[in-house]
C-alpha positions in Angstrom: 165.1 -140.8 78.2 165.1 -142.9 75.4 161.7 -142.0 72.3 161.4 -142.1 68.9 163.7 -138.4 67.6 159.9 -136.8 67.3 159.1 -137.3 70.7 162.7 -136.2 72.2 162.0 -132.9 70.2 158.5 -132.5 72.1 160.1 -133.2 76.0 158.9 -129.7 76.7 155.8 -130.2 75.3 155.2 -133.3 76.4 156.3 -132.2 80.1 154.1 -128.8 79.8 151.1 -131.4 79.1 151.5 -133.5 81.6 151.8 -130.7 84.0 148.2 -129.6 82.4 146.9 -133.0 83.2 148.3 -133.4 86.8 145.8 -130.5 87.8 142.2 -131.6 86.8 141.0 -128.1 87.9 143.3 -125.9 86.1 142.6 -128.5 82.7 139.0 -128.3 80.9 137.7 -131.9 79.8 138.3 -130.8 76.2 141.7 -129.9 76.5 142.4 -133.0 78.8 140.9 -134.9 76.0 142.7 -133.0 73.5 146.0 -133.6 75.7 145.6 -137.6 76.1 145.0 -138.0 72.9 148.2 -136.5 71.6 151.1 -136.6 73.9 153.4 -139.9 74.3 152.8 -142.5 77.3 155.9 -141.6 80.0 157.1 -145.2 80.9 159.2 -145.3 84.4 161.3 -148.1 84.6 163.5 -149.0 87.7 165.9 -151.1 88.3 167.7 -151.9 91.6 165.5 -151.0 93.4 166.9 -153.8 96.5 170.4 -153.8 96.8 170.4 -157.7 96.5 169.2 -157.8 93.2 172.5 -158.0 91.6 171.7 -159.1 88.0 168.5 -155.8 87.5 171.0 -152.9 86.5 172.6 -154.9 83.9 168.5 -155.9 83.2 167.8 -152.0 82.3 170.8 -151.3 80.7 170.0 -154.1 78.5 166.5 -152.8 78.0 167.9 -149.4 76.8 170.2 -151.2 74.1 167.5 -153.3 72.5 165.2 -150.1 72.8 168.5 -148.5 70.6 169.7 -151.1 68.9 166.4 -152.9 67.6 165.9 -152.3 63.4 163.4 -153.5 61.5 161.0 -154.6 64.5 157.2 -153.6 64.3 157.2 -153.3 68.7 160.6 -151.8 69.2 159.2 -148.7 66.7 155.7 -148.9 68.1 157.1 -148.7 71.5 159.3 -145.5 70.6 156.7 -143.7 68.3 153.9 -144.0 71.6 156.0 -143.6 74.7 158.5 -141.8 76.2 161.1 -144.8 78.2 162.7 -143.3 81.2 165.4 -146.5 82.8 166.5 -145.6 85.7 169.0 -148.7 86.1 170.0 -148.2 89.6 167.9 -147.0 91.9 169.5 -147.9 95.0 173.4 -147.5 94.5 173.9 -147.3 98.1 172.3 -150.3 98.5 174.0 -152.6 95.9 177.0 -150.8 97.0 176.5 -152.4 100.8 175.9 -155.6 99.3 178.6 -156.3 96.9 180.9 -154.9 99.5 179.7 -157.5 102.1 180.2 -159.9 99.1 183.7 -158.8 98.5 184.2 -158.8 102.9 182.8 -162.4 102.8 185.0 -163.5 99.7 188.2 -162.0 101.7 187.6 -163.5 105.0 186.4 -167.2 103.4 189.8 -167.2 100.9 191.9 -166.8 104.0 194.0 -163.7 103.1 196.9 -162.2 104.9 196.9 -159.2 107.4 198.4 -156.9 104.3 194.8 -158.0 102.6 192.2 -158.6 105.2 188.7 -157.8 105.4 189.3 -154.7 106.9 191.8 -153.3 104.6 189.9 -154.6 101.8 186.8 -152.4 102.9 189.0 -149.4 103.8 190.2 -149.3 100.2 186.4 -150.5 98.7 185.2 -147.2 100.6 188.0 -145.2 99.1 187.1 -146.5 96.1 183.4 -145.6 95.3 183.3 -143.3 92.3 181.3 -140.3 92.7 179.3 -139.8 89.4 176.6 -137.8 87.4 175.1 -138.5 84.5 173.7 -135.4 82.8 171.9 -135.4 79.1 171.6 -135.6 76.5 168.5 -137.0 75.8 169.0 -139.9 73.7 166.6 -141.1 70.7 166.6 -144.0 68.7 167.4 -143.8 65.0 164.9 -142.9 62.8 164.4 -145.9 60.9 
């Protein structure tokens, strides 16, 4: 979740609200009102989402620097001070996972390798090789300028 540091201090808030909002009957029209008027737009962006699309996780990881990294620019600060960025920057790992190993099968079987480094082996040691990972906070905000 990247936000300006005032909004990462609100998540809870900001989650309670929505959770107000997602339930028009439980929500009066003042205090929806009241609620979209102050809480943060939640943006949801995805990357990766087809397993093909090689170059979109480096695409959000990118977005989340310049979102970080950006000083002195008038959209950057809007962007931070109104909405709350989620990037999710791969949403389908085991589907870029399938194709850069049938990349990496193709690439060994084209480059006419030995028995010792065949397309077989190269896969047994590509499954062997996927990294198990999880990526747990902390929330992360941009500097205050």
């Amino acid at each position: 979740m990247i936000g300006s540091a005032a909004n990462i201090r609100r998540l809870a808030e900001i989650q309670d609200g929505l959770a107000k909002l997602s339930d028009p009957r439980k929500t009066s029209d003042a205090e929806a009102a009241r609620l979209s008027g102050s809480l943060p737009v939640v943006v949801w962006l995805a990357y990766g989402v087809h397993g093909n699309e090689i170059s979109s996780p480096d695409a959000g990881l990118m977005t989340a620097y310049h979102l970080l990294a950006a000083r002195n620019d008038k959209t950057i600060d809007a962007i931070l001070a109104k909405a709350v960025v989620i990037i999710d920057p791969l949403q389908n790992p085991d589907g870029r996972n399938r194709f850069v190993h049938s990349f990496e099968v193709a690439r060994a079987t084209r480059s006419g390798s030995t028995s010792s480094d065949s397309a077989t082996s190269l896969a047994i040691r590509m499954t062997l090789s996927i990294p198990v990972t999880a990526i747990a906070g902390p929330y992360i905000s941009a500097p205050s300028p």
